[in-house]
mmCIF file as gemmi writes it, N, C-alpha and C atoms, coordinates in Angstrom:
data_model
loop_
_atom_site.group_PDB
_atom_site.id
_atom_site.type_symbol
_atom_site.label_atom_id
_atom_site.label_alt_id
_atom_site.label_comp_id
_atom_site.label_asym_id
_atom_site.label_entity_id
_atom_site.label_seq_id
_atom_site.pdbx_PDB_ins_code
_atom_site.Cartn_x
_atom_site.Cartn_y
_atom_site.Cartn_z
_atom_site.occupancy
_atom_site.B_iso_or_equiv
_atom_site.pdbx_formal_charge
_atom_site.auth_seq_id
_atom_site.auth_asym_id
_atom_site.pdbx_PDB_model_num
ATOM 1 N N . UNK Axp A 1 ? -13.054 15.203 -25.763 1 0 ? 1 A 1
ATOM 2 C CA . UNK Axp A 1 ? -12.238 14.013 -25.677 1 0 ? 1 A 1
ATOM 3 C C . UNK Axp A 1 ? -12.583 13.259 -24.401 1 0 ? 1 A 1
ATOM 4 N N . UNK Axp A 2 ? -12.668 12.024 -24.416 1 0 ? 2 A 1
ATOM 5 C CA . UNK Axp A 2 ? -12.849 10.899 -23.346 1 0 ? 2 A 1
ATOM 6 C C . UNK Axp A 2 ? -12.294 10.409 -23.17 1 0 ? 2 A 1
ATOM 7 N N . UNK Axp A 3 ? -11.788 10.622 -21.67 1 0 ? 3 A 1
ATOM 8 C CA . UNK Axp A 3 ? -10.326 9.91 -20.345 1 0 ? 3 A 1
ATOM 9 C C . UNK Axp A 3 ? -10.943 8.454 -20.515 1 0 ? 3 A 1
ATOM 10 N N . UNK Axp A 4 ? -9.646 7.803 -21.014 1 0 ? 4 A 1
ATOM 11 C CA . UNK Axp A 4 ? -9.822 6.091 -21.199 1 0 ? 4 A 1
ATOM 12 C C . UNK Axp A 4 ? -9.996 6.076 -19.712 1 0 ? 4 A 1
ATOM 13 N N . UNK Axp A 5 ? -10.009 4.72 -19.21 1 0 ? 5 A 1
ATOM 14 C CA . UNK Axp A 5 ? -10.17 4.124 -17.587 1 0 ? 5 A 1
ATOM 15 C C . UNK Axp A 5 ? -8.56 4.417 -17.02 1 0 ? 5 A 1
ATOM 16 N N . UNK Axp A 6 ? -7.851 4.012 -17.709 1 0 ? 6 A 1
ATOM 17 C CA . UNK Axp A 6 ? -6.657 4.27 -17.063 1 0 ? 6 A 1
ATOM 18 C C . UNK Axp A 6 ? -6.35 5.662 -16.737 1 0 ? 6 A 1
ATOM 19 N N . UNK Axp A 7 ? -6.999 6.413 -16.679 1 0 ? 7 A 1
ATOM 20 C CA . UNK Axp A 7 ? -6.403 8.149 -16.768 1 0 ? 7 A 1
ATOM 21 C C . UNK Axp A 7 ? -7.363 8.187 -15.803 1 0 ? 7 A 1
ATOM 22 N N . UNK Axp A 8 ? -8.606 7.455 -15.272 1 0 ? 8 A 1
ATOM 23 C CA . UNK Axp A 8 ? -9.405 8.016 -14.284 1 0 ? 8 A 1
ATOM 24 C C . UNK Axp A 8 ? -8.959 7.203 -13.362 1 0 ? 8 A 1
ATOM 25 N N . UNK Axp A 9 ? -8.354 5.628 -13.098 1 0 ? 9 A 1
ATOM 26 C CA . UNK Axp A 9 ? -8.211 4.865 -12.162 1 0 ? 9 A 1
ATOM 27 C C . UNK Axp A 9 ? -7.423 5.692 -11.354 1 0 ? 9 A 1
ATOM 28 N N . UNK Axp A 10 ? -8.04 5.924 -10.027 1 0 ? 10 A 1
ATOM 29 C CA . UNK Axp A 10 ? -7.628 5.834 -8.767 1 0 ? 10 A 1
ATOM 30 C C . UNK Axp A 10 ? -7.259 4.893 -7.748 1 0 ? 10 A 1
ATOM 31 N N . UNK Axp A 11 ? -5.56 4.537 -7.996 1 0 ? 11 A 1
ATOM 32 C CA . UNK Axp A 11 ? -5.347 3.198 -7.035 1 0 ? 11 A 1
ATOM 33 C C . UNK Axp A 11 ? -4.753 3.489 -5.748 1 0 ? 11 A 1
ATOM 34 N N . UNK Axp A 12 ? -4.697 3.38 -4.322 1 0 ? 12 A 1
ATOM 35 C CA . UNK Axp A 12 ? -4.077 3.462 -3.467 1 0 ? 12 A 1
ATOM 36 C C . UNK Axp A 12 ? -4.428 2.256 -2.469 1 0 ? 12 A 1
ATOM 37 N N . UNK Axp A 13 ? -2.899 1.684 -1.77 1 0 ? 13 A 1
ATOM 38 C CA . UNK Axp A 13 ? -2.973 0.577 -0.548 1 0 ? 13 A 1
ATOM 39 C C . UNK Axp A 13 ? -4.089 1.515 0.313 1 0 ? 13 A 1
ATOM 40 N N . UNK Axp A 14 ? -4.91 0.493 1.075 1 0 ? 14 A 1
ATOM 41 C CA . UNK Axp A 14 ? -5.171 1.104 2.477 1 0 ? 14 A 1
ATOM 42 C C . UNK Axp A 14 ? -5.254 -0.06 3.165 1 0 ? 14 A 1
ATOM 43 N N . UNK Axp A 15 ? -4.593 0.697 3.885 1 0 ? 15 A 1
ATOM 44 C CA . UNK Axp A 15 ? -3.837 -1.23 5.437 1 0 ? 15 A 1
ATOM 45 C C . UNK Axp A 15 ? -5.146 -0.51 6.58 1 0 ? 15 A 1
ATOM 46 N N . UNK Axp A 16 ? -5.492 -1.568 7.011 1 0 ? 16 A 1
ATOM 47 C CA . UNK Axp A 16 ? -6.537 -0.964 8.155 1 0 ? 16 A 1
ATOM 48 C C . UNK Axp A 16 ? -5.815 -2.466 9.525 1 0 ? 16 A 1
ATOM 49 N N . UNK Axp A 17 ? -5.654 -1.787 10.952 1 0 ? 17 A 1
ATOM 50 C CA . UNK Axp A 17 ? -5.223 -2.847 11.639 1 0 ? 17 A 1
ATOM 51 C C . UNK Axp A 17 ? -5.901 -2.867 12.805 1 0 ? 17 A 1
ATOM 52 N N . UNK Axp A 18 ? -6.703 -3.952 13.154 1 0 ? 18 A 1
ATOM 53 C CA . UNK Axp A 18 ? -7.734 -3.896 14.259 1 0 ? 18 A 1
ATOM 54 C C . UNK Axp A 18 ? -7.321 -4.346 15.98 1 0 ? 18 A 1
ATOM 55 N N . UNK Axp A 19 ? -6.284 -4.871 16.103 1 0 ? 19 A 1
ATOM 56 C CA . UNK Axp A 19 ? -5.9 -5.313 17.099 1 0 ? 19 A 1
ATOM 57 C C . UNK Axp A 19 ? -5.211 -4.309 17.887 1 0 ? 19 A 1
ATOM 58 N N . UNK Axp A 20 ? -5.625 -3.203 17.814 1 0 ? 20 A 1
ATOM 59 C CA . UNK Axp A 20 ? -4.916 -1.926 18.707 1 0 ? 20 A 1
ATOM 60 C C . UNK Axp A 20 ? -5.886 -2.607 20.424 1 0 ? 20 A 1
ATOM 61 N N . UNK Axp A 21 ? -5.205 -2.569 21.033 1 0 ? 21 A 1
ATOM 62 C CA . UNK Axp A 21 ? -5.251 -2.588 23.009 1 0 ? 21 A 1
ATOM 63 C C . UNK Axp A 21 ? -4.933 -1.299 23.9 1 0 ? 21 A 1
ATOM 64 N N . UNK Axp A 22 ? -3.686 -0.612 23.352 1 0 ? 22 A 1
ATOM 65 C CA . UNK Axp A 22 ? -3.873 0.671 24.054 1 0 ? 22 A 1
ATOM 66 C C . UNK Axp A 22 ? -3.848 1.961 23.796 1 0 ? 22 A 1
ATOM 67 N N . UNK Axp A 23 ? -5.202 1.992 22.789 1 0 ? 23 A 1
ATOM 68 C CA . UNK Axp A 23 ? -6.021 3.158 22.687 1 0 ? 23 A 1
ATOM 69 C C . UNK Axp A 23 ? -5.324 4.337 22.06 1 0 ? 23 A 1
ATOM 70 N N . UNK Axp A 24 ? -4.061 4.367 21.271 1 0 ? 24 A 1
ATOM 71 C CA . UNK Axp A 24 ? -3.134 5.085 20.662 1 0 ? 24 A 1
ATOM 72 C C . UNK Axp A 24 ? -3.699 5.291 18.951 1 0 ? 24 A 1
ATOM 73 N N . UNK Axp A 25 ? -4.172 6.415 18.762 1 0 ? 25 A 1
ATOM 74 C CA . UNK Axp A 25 ? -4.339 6.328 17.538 1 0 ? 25 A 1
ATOM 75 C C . UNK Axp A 25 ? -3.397 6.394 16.2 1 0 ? 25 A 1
ATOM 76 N N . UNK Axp A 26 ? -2.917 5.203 15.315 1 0 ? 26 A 1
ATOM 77 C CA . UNK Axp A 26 ? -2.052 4.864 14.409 1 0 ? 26 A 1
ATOM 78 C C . UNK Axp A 26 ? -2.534 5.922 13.265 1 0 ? 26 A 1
ATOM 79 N N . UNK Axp A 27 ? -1.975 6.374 12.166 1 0 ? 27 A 1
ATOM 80 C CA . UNK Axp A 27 ? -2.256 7.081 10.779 1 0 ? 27 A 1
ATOM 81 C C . UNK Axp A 27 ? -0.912 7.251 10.189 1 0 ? 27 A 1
ATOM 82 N N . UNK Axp A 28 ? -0.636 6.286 9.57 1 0 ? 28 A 1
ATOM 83 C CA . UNK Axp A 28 ? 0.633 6.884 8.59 1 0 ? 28 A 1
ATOM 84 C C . UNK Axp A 28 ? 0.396 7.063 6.687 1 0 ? 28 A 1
ATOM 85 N N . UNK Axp A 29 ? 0.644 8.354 6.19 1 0 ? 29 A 1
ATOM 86 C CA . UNK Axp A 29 ? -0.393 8.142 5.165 1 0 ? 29 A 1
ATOM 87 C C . UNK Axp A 29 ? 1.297 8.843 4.229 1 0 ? 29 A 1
ATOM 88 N N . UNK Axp A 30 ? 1.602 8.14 3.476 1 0 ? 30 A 1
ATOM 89 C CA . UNK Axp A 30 ? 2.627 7.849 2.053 1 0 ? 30 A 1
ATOM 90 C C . UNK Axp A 30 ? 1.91 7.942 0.785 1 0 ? 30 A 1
ATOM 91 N N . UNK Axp A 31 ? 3.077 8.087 -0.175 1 0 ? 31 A 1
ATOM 92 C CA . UNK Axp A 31 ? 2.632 8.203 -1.213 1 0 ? 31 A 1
ATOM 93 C C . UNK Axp A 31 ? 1.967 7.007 -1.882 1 0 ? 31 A 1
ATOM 94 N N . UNK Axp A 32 ? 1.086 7.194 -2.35 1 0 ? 32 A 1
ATOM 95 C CA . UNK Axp A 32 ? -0.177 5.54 -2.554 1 0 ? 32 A 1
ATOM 96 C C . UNK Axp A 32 ? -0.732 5.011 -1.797 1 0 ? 32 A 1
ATOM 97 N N . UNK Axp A 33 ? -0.487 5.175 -0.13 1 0 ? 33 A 1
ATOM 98 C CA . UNK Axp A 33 ? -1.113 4.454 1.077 1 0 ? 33 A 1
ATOM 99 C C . UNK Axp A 33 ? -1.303 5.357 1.991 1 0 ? 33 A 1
ATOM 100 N N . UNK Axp A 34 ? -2.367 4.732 2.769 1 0 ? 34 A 1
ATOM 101 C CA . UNK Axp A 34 ? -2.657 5.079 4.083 1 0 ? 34 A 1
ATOM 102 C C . UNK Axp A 34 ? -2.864 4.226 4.688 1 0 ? 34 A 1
ATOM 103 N N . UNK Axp A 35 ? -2.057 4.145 5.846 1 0 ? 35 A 1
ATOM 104 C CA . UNK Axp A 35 ? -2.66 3.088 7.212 1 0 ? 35 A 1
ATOM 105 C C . UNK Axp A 35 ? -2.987 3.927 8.494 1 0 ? 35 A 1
ATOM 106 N N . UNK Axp A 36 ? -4.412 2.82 8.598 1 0 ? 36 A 1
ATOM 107 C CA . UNK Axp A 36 ? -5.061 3.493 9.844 1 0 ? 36 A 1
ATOM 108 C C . UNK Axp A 36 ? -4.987 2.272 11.157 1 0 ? 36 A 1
ATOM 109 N N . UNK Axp A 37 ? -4.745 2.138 12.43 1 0 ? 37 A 1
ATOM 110 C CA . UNK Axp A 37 ? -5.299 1.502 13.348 1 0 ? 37 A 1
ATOM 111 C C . UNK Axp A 37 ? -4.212 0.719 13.382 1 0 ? 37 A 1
ATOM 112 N N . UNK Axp A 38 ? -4.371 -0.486 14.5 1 0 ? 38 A 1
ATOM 113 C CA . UNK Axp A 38 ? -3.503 -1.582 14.885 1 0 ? 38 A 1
ATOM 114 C C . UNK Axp A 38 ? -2.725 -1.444 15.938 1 0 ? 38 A 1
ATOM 115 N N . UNK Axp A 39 ? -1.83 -2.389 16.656 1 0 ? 39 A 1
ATOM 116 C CA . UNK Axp A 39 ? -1.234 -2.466 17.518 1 0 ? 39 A 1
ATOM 117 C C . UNK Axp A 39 ? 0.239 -1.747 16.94 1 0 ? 39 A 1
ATOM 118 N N . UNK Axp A 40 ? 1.131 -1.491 17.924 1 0 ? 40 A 1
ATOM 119 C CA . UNK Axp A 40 ? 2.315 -0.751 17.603 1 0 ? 40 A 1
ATOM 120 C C . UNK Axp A 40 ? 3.068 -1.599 16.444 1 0 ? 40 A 1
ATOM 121 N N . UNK Axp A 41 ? 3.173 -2.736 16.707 1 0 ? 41 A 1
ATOM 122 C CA . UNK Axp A 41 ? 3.935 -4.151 15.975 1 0 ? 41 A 1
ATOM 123 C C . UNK Axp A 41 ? 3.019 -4.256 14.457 1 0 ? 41 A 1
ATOM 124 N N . UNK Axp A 42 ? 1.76 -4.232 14.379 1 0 ? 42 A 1
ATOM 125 C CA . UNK Axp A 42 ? 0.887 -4.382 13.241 1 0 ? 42 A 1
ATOM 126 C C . UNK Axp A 42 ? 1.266 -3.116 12.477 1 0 ? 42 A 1
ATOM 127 N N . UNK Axp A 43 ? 0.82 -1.572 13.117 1 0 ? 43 A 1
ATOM 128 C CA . UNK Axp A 43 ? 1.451 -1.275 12.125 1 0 ? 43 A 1
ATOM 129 C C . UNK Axp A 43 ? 2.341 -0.896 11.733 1 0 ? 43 A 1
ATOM 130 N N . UNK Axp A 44 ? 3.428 -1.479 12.376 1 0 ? 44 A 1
ATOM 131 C CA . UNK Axp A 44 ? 5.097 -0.7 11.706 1 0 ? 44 A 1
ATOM 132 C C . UNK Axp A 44 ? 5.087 -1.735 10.376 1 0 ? 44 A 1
ATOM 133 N N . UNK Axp A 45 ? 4.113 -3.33 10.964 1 0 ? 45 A 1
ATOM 134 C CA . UNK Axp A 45 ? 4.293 -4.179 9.807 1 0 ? 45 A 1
ATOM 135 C C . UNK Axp A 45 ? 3.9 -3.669 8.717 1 0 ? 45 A 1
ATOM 136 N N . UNK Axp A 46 ? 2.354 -3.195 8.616 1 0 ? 46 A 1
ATOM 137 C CA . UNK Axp A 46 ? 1.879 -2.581 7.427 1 0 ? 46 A 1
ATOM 138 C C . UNK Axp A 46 ? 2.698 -1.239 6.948 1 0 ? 46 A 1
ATOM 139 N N . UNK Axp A 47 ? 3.25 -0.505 7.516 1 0 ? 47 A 1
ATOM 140 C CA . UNK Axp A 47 ? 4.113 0.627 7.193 1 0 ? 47 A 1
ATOM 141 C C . UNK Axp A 47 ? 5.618 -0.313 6.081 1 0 ? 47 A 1
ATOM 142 N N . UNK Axp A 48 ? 6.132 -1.086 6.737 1 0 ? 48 A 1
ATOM 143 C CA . UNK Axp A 48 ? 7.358 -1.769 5.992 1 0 ? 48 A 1
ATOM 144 C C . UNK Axp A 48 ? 7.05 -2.589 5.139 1 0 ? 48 A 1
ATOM 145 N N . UNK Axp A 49 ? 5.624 -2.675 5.077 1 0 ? 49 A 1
ATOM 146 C CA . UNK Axp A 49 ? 4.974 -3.941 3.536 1 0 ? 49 A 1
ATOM 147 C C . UNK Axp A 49 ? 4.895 -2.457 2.778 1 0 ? 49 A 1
ATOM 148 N N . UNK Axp A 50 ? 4.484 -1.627 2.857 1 0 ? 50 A 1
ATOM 149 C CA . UNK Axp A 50 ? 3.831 -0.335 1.889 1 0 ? 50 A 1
ATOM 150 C C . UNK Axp A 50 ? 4.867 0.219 1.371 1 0 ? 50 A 1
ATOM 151 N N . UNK Axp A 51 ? 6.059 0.339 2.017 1 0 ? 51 A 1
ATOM 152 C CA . UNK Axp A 51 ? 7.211 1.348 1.588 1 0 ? 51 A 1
ATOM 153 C C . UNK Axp A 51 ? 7.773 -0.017 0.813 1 0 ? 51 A 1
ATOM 154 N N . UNK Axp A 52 ? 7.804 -1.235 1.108 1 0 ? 52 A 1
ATOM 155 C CA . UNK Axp A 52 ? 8.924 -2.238 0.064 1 0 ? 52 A 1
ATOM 156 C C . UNK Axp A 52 ? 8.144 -2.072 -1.362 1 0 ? 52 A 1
ATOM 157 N N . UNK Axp A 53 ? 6.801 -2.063 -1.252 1 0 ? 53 A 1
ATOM 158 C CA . UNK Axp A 53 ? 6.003 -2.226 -2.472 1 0 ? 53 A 1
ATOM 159 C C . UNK Axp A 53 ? 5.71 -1.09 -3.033 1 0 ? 53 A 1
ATOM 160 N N . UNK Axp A 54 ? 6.251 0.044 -2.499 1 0 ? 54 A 1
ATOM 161 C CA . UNK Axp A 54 ? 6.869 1.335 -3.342 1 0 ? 54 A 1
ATOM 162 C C . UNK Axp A 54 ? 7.953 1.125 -4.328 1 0 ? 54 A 1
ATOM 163 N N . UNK Axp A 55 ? 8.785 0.576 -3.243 1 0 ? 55 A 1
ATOM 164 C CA . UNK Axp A 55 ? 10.338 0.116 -3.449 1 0 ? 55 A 1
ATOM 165 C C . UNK Axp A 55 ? 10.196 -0.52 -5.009 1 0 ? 55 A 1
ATOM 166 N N . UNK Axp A 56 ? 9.98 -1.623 -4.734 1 0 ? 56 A 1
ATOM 167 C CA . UNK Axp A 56 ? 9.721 -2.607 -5.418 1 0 ? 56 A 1
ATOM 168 C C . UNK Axp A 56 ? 9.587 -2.193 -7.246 1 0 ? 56 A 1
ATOM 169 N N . UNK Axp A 57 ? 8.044 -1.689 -6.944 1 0 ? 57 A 1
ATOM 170 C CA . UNK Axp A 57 ? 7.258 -0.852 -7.725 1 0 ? 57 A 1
ATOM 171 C C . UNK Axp A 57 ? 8.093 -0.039 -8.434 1 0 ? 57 A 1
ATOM 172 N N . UNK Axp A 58 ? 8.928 1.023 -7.676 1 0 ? 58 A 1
ATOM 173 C CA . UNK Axp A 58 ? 9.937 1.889 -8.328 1 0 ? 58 A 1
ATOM 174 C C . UNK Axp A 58 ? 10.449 1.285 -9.232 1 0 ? 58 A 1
ATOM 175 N N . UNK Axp A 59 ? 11.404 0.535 -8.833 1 0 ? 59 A 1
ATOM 176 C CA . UNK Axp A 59 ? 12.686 -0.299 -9.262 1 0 ? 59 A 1
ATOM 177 C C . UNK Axp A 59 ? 12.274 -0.197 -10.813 1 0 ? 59 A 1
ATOM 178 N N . UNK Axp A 60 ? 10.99 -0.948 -11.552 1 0 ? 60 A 1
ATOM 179 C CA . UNK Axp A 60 ? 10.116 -1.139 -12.492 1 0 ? 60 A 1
ATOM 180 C C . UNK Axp A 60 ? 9.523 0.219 -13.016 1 0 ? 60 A 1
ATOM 181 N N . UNK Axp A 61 ? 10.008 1.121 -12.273 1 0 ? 61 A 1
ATOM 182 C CA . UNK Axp A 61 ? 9.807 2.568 -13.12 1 0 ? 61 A 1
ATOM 183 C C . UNK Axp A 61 ? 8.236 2.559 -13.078 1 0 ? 61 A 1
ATOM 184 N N . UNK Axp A 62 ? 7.265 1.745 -12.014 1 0 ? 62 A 1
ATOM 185 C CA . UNK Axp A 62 ? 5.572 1.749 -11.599 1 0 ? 62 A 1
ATOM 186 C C . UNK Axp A 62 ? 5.551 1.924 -10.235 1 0 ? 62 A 1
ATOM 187 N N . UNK Axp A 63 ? 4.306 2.453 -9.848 1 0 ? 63 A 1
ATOM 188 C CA . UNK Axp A 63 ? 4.142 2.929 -8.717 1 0 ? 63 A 1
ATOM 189 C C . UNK Axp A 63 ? 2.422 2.171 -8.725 1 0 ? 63 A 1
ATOM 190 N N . UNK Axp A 64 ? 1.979 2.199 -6.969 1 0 ? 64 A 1
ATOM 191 C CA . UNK Axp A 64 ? 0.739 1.56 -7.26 1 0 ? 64 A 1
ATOM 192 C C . UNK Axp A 64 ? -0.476 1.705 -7.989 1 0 ? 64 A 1
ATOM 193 N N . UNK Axp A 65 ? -0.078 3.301 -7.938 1 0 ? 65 A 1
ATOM 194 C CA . UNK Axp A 65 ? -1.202 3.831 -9.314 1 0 ? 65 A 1
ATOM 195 C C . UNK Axp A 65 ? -1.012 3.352 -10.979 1 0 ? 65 A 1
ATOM 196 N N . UNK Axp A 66 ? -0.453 2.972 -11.034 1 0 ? 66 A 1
ATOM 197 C CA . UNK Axp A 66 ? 0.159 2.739 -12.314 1 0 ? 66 A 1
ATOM 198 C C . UNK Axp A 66 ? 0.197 1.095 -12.922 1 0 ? 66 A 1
ATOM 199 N N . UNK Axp A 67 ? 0.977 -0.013 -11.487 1 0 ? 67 A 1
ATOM 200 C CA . UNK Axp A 67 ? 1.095 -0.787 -12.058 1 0 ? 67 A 1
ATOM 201 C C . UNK Axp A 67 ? -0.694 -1.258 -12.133 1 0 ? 67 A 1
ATOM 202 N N . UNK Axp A 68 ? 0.026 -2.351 -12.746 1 0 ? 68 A 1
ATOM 203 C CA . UNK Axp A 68 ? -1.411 -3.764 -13.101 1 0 ? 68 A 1
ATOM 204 C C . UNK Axp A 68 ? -2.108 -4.242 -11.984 1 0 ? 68 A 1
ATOM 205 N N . UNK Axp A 69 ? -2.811 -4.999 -12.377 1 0 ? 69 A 1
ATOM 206 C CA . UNK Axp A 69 ? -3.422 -6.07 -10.952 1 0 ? 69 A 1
ATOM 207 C C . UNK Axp A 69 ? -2.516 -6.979 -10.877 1 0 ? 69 A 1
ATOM 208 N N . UNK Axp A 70 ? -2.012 -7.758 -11.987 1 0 ? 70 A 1
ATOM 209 C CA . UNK Axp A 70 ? -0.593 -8.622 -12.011 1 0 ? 70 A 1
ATOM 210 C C . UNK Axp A 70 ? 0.251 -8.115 -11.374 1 0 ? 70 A 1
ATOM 211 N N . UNK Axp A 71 ? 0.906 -7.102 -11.296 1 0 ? 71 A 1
ATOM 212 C CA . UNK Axp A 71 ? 2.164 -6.72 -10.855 1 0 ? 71 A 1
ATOM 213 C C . UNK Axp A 71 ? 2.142 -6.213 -9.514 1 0 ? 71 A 1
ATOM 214 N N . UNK Axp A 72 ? 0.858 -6.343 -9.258 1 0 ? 72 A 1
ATOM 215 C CA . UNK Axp A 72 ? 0.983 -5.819 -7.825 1 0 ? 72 A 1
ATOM 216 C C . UNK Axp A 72 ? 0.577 -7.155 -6.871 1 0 ? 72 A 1
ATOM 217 N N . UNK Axp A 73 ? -0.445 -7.992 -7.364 1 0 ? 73 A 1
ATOM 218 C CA . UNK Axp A 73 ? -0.045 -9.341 -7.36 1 0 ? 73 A 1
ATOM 219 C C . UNK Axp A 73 ? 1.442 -10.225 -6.693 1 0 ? 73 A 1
ATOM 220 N N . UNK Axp A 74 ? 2.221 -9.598 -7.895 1 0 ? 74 A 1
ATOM 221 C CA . UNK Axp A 74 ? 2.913 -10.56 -7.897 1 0 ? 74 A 1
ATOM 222 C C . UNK Axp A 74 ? 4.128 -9.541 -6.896 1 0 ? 74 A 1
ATOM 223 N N . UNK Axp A 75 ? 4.248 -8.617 -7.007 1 0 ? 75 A 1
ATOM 224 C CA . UNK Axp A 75 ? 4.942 -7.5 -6.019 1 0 ? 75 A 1
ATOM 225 C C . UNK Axp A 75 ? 4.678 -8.488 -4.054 1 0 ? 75 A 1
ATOM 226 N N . UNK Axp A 76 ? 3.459 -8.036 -3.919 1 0 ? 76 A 1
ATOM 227 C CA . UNK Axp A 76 ? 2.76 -8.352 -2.804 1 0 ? 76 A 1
ATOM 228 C C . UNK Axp A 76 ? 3.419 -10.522 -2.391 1 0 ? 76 A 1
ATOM 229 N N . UNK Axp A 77 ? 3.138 -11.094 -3.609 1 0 ? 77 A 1
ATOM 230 C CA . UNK Axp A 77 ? 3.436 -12.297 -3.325 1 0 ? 77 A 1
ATOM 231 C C . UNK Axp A 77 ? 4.994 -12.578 -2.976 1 0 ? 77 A 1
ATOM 232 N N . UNK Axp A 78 ? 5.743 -11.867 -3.75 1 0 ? 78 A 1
ATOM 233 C CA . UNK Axp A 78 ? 7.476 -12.03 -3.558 1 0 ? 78 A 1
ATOM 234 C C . UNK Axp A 78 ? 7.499 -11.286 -1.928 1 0 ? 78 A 1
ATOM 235 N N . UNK Axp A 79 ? 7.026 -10.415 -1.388 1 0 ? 79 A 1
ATOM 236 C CA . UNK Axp A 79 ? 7.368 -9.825 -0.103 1 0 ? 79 A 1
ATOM 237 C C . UNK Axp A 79 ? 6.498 -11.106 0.785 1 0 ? 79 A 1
ATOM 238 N N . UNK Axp A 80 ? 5.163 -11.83 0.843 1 0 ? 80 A 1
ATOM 239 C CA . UNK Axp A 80 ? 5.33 -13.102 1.556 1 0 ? 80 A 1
ATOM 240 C C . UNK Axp A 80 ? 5.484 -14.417 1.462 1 0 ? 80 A 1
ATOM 241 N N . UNK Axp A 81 ? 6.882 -14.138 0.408 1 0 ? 81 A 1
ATOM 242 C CA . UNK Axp A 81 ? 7.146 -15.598 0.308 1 0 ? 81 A 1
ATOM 243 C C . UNK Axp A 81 ? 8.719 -16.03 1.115 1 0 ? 81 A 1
């Protein structure tokens, strides 16, 4: 038997943040994401975008592995609007 694409897709966020100054190494790694790098402020940001779009995601009974390109889309667009 042959795994359609959806049974092999591997989806996960990865936030990467380059503006780190004092030399502290960032890694916070959740379910669907990992963030690496950034200033203290960058990544608590990327940490509180990743957990709403869990959130979010939940709510809809999908997670990032799961949902669409649409829905994560449109997930991602409602948190910067």
């Amino acid at each position: 038997m042959k795994a359609n694409d959806d049974e092999l897709r591997q989806r996960m966020l990865l936030g990467m943040g380059f503006d780190n100054k004092d030399g502290h190494k960032r890694y916070t790694k959740g379910e669907d994401f990992i963030l690496m790098g950034g200033s203290e402020e960058t990544h608590e940001k990327m940490t509180e975008t990743a957990i709403k779009v869990n959130e979010k995601l939940a709510r809809k009974g999908r997670s990032i592995r799961t949902a669409s390109d649409e829905e994560l889309r449109d997930v991602f667009g409602e948190l910067n609007s």
